[in-house]
C-alpha positions in Angstrom: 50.6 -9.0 -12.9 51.4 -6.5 -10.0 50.8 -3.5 -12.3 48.1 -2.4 -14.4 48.6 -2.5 -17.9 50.0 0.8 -19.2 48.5 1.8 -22.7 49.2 5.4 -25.0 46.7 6.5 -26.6 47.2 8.9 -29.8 46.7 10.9 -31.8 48.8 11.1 -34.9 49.3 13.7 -38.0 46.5 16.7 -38.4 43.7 14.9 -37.1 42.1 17.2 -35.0 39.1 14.8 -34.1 40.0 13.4 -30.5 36.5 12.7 -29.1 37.0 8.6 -29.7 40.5 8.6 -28.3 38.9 10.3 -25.8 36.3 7.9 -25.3 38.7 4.6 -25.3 40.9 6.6 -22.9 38.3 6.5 -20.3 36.8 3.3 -20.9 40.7 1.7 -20.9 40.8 3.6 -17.4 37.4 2.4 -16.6 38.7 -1.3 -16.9 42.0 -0.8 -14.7 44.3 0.2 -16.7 46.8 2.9 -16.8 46.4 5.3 -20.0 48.4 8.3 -21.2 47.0 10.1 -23.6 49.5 12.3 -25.7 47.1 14.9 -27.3 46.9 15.8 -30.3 49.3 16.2 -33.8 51.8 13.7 -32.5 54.7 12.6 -35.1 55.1 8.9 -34.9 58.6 9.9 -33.1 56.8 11.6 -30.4 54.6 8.8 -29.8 57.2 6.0 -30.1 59.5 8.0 -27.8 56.8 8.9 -25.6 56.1 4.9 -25.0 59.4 3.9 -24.3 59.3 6.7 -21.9 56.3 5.6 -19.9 57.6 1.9 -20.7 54.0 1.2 -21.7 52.3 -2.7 -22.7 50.3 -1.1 -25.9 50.0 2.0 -28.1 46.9 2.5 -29.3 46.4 5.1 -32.1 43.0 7.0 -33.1 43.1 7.7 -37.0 40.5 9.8 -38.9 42.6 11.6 -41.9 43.4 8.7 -43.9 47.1 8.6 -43.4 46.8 4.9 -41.5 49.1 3.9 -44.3 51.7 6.3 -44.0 51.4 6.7 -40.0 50.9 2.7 -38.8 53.6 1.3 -40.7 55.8 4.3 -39.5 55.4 3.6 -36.2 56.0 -0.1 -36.3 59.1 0.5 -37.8 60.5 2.8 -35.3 59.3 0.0 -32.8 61.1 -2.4 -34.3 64.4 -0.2 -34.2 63.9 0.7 -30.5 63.2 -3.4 -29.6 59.6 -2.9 -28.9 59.2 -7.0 -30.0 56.7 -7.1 -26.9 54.6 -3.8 -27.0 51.2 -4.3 -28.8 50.8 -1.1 -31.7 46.8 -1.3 -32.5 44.1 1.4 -32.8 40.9 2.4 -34.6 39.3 4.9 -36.9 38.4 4.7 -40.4 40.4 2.4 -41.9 38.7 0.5 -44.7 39.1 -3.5 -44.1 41.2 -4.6 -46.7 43.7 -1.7 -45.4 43.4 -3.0 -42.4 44.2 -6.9 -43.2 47.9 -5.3 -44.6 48.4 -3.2 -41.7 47.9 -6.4 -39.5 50.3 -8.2 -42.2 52.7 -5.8 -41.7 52.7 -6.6 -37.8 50.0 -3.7 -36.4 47.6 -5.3 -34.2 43.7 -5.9 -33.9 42.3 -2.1 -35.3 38.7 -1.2 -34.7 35.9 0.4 -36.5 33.8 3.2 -34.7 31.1 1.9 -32.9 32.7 -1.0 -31.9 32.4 -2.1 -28.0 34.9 -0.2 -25.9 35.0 -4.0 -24.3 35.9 -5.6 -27.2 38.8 -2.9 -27.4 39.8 -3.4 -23.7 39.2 -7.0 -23.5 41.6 -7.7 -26.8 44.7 -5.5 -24.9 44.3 -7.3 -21.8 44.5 -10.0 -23.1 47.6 -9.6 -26.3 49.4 -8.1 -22.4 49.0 -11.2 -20.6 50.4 -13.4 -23.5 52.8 -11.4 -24.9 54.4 -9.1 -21.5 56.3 -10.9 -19.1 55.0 -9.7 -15.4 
């Protein structure tokens, strides 16, 4: 790979809570990669544009409000439409775990409680990029 792995993180909807996105942010930088972080009360348009612009290897989104139903599948649709077969969609927040297996049904990726190793998180997008990119 001759480029770091590019990853958005986001924030989606009226979740005004961005300390965690915050927090993966850095530690995703801290491992080598390249992150842009779009801030908060993005659209799933906004975020799904904002990825093909910055031709990025994952999206990761940071949800608190509940709306992980409404906002996940969303976005995996408007990946689909835009070709975005090989850019990974996973994220974290409080999601209860049955949610969470039919989000990953639906196609989302590995999603993460709080508290969970910010290794775990970076280790799982490295390694989904190196299968699933082509460098």
């Amino acid at each position: 790979m001759d480029r770091p792995i590019r990853v958005l993180i986001a924030k989606v909807g009226l979740d005004g809570h961005d300390r965690g996105a915050k927090v993966i942010a850095t530690a995703l930088r801290d491992a080598g990669m390249e992150v842009i972080y779009s801030g908060l009360r993005q659209t799933p348009e906004m975020v799904v544009n904002a990825a093909l612009q910055e031709d990025v290897d994952a999206i990761g989104i940071s949800i608190l409000s509940g709306a992980h139903m409404t906002v996940f599948p969303k976005v995996i649709r408007l990946m689909k439409e835009k070709k975005m077969d090989d850019v990974l969609l996973t994220g974290g927040g409080i999601i209860p775990r049955d949610e969470m297996n039919n989000l990953k049904e639906m196609g989302v990726g590995e999603l993460f409680d709080p508290g969970t190793p910010t290794s775990a998180i970076t280790d799982y997008i490295k390694q989904w990029v190196l299968k699933n990119r082509n460098f």
